[in-house]
DOKOL-452980 format. One record per residue (C-alpha): residue in one letter; x, y, z. Coordinates in Angstrom, 1 decimal. Layout:
<papas>
(papa A (X Y Z)),
...
</papas>
This chain:
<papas>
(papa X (0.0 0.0 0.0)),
(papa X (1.2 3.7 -0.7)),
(papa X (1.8 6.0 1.9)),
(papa X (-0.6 8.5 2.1)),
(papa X (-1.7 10.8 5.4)),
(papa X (-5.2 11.7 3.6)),
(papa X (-5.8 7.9 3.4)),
(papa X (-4.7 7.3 6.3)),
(papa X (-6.6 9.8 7.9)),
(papa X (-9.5 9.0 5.9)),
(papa X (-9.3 5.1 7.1)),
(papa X (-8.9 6.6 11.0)),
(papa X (-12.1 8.7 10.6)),
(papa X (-14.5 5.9 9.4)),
(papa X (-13.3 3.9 12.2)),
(papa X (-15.1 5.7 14.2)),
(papa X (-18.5 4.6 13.3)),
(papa X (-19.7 1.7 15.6)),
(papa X (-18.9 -1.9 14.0)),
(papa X (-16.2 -0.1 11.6)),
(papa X (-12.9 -1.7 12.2)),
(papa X (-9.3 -1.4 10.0)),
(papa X (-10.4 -3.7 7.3)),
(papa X (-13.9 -2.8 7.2)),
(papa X (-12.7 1.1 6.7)),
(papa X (-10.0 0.4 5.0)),
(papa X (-12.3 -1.2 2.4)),
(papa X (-15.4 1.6 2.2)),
(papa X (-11.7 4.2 2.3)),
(papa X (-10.3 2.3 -1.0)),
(papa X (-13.9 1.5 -2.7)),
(papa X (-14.8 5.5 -2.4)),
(papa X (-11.5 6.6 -3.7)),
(papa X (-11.3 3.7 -6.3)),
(papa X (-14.8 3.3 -7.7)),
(papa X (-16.8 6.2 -6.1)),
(papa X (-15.3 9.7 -6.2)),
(papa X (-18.4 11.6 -6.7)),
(papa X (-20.2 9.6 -3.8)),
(papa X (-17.0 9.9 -1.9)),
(papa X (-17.3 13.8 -2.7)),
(papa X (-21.6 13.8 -1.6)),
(papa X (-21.1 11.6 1.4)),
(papa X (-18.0 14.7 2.6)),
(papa X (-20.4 17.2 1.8)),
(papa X (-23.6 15.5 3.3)),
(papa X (-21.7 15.1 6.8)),
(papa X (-20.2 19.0 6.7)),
(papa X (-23.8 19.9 6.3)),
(papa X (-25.8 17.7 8.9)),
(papa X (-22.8 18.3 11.5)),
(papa X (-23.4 22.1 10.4)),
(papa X (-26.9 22.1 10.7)),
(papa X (-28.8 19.7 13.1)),
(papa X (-29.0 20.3 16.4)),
(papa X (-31.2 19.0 19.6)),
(papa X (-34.6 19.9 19.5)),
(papa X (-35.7 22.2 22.3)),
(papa X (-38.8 20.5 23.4)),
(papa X (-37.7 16.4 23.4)),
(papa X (-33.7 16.7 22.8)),
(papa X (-34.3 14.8 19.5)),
(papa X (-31.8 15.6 15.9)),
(papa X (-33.6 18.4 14.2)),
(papa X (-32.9 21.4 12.3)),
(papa X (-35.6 23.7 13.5)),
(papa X (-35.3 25.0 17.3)),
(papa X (-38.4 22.3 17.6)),
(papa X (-39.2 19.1 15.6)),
(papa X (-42.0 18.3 13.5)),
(papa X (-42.8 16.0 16.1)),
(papa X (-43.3 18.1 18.8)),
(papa X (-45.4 20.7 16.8)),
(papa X (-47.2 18.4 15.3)),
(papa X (-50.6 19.5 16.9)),
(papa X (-52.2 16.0 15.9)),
(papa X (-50.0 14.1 18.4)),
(papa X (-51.1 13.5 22.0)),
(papa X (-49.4 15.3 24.7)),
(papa X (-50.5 13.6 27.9)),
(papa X (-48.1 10.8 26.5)),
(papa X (-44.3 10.3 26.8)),
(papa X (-42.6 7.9 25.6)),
(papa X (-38.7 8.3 26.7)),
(papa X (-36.0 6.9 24.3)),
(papa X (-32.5 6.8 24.8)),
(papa X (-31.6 7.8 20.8)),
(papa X (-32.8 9.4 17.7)),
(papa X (-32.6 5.7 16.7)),
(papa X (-35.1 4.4 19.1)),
(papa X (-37.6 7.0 18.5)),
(papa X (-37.2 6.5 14.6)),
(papa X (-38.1 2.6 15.3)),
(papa X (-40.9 3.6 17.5)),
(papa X (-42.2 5.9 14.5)),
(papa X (-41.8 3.2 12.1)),
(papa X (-44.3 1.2 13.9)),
(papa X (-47.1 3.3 13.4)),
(papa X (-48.9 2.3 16.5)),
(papa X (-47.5 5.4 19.1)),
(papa X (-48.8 9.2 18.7)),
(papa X (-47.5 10.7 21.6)),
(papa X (-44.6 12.8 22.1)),
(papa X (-41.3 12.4 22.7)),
(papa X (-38.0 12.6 25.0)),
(papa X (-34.8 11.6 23.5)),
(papa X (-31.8 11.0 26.5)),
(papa X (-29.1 10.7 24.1)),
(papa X (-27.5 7.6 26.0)),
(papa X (-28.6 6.2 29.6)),
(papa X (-27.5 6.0 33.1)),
(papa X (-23.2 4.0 33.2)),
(papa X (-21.4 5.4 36.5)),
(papa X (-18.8 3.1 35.4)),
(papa X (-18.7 4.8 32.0)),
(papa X (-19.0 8.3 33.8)),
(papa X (-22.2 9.0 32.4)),
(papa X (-24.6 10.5 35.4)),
(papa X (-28.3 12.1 35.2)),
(papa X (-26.6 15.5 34.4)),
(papa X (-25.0 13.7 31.3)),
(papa X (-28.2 12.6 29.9)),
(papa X (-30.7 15.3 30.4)),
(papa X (-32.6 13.9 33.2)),
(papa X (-33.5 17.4 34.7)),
(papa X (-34.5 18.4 31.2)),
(papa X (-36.7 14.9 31.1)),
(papa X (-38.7 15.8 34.4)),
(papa X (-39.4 19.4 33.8)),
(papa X (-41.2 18.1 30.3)),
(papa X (-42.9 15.4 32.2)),
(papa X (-44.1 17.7 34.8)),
(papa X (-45.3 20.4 32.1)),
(papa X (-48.7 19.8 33.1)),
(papa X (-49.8 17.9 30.0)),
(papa X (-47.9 14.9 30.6)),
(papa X (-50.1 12.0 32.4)),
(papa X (-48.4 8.8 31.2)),
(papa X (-44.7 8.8 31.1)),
(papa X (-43.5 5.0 29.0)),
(papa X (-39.9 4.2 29.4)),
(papa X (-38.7 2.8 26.1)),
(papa X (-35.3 2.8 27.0)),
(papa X (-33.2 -0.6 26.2)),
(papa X (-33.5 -3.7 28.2)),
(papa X (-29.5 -3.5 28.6)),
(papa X (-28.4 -3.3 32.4)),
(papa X (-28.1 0.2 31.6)),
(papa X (-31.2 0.9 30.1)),
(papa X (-33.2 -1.0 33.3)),
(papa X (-31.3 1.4 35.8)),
(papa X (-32.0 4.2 33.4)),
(papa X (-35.6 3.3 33.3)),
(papa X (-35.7 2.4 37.3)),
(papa X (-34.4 5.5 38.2)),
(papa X (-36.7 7.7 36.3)),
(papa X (-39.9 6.3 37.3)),
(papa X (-38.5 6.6 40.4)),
(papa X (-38.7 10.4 40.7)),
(papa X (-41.9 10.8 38.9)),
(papa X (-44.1 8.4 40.5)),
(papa X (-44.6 10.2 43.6)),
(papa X (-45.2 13.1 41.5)),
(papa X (-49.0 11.6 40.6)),
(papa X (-47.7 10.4 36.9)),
(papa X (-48.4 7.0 35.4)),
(papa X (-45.1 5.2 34.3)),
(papa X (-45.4 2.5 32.3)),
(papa X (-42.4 0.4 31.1)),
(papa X (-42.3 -1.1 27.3)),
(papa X (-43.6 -5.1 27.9)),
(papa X (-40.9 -7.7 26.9)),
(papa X (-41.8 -10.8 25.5)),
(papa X (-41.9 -13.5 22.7)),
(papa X (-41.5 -12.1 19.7)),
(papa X (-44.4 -13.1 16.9)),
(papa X (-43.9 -15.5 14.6)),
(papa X (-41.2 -17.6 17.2)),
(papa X (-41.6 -20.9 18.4)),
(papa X (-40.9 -21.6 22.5)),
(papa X (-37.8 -23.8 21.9)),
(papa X (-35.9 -21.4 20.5)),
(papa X (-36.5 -18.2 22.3)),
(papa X (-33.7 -17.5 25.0)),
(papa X (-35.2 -18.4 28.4)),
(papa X (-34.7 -14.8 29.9)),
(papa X (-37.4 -13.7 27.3)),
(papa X (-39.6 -16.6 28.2)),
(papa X (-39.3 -15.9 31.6)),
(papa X (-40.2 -11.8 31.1)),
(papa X (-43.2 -13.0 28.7)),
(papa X (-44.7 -15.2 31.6)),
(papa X (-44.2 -12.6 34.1)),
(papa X (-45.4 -9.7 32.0)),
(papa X (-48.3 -11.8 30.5)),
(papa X (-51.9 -10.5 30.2)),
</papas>
């Protein structure tokens, strides 16, 4: 391989995308630069602009380029309910399912003392002065069922359980379409005890 600092440089950068290792960069590095200038060219220019551009909404802390979302001015969504994610990426799956028309609260990561990362690092004041608006009835944790995610969601509800709000946790279970056998016996285990 040649030398070259702006490959190199260009190889370090995409590492930094999650599951992107040397050969995995190294590859999308030498396929732009080989095969795909012009892409190479939009995909520079696309970044500049959203890392230019998009910026936390002011109501739910979501990516937007407006000061609020279309999400949160959307007047045909239901603002009693809140349904608390811990990314833009959550929220976006929760969309894609058509079946939630609340609003949002995006944390931007959840509670990790080990990582450093305490309620001031995720927004948690921000979070309770939403859900305490006045509006806000039914607060639904949708944050991951990680080890982080459960103390995220445990220590959110609670602070706003004594504070008259119904918190209501995302129900785990089997997932359609699976047969017993197969499923992991942690999820069988959270689908008897969450059964209805």
């Amino acid at each position: 391989m040649a030398d070259s600092n702006a490959l190199d440089v260009l190889i370090q950068s995409l590492r930094r995308l999650p599951g992107v290792g040397v050969k995995s960069a190294s590859r999308m590095a030498f396929h732009l630069l080989q095969h795909d200038r012009p892409g190479a060219l939009a995909l520079s220019q696309a970044l500049a602009l959203a890392s230019q551009t998009v910026k936390h909404c002011e109501c739910c802390n979501t990516f937007t380029e407006a000061d609020i979302c279309a999400t949160c001015v959307d007047v045909k969504r239901d603002p009693s309910k809140l349904c608390v994610v811990e990314t833009p990426a959550d929220q976006s799956a929760v969309e894609r399912t058509l079946a939630y028309r609340g609003r949002y609260f995006v944390l931007m990561g959840h509670l990790s003392p080990l990582d450093g990362i305490g309620p001031k690092d995720i927004g948690l004041q921000k979070l309770f002065d939403r859900a305490l608006d006045g509006l806000v009835q039914e607060v639904i944790l949708a944050t991951n069922f990680t080890a982080e995610g459960e103390a995220t969601a445990h220590v959110i509800a609670q602070a706003l359980k004594p504070r008259g709000l119904q918190i209501t946790r995302l129900a785990r279970g089997v997932p359609i379409g699976s047969e017993l056998e197969y499923v992991d016996l942690g999820t069988i285990a959270h689908a008897l005890t969450d059964r209805r």
